[in-house]
C-alpha positions as CSV (number, residue, x, y, z in Angstrom):
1,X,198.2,-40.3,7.5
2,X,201.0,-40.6,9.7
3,X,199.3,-40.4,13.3
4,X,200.9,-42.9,15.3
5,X,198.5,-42.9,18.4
6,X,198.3,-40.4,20.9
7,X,201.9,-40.1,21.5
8,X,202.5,-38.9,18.0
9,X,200.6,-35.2,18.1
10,X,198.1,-36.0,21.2
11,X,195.5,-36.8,18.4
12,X,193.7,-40.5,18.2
13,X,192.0,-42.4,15.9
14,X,188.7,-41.9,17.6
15,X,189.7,-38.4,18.2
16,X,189.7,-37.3,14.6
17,X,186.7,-39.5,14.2
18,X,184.9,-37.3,16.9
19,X,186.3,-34.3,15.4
20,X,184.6,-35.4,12.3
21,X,181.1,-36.1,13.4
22,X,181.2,-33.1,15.4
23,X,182.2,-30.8,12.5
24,X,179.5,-32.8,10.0
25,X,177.0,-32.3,12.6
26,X,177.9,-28.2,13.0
27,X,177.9,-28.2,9.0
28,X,173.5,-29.2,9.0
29,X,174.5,-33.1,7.9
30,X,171.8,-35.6,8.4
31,X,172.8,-37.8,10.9
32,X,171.9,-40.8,9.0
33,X,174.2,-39.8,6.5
34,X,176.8,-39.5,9.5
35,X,176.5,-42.4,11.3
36,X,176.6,-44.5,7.9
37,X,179.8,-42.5,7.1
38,X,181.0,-43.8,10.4
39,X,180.4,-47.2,10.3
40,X,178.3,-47.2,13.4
41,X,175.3,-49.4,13.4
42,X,171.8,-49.0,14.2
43,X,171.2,-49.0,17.8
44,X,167.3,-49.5,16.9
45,X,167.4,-53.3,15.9
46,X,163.9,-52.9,14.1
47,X,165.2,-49.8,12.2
48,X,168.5,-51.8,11.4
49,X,166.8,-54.4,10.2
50,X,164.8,-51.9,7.4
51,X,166.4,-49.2,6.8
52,X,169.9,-50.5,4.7
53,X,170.2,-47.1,2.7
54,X,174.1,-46.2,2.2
55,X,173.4,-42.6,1.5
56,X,175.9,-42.8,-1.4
57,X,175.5,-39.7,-2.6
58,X,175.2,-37.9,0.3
59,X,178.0,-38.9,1.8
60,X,180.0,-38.4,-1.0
61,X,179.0,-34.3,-1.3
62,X,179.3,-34.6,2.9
63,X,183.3,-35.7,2.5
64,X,184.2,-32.8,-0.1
65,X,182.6,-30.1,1.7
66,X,184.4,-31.5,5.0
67,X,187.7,-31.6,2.9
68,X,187.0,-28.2,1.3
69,X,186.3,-26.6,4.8
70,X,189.8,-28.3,5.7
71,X,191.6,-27.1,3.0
72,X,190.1,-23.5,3.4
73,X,191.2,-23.4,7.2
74,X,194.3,-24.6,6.6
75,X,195.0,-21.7,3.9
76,X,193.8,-19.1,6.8
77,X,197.1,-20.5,8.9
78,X,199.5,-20.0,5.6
79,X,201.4,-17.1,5.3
């Protein structure tokens, strides 16, 4: 995408990642769905071990409506 650390535009990796969960969490997003989306893992090792659901689906209607919220602020900023 062209982000070349924090050097580049002040904006990380792990920044936009943050920006991300933060925005999917403001949206009403399960944060199952999130998390998976993420990569994180299960901090609960028993709940790791059982629950191995990908949430698919979800994620992939979670992604557009992040990318169509995107796309609609950045036509606000266009003249």
């Amino acid at each position: 995408m062209g982000f070349n650390g924090k050097d580049s535009i002040g904006f990380s990796a792990h920044g936009f990642r943050a920006t991300a969960s933060t925005m999917l969490n403001e949206m009403g997003y399960r944060s199952d769905v999130i998390e998976r989306q993420l990569a994180h893992a299960e901090r609960n090792k028993v709940r790791a071990s059982y629950n191995q659901a990908e949430y698919l689906e979800e994620r992939r209607q979670m992604m557009q409506a992040w990318a169509d919220d995107i796309d609609a602020n950045i036509a606000k900023t266009l003249p």
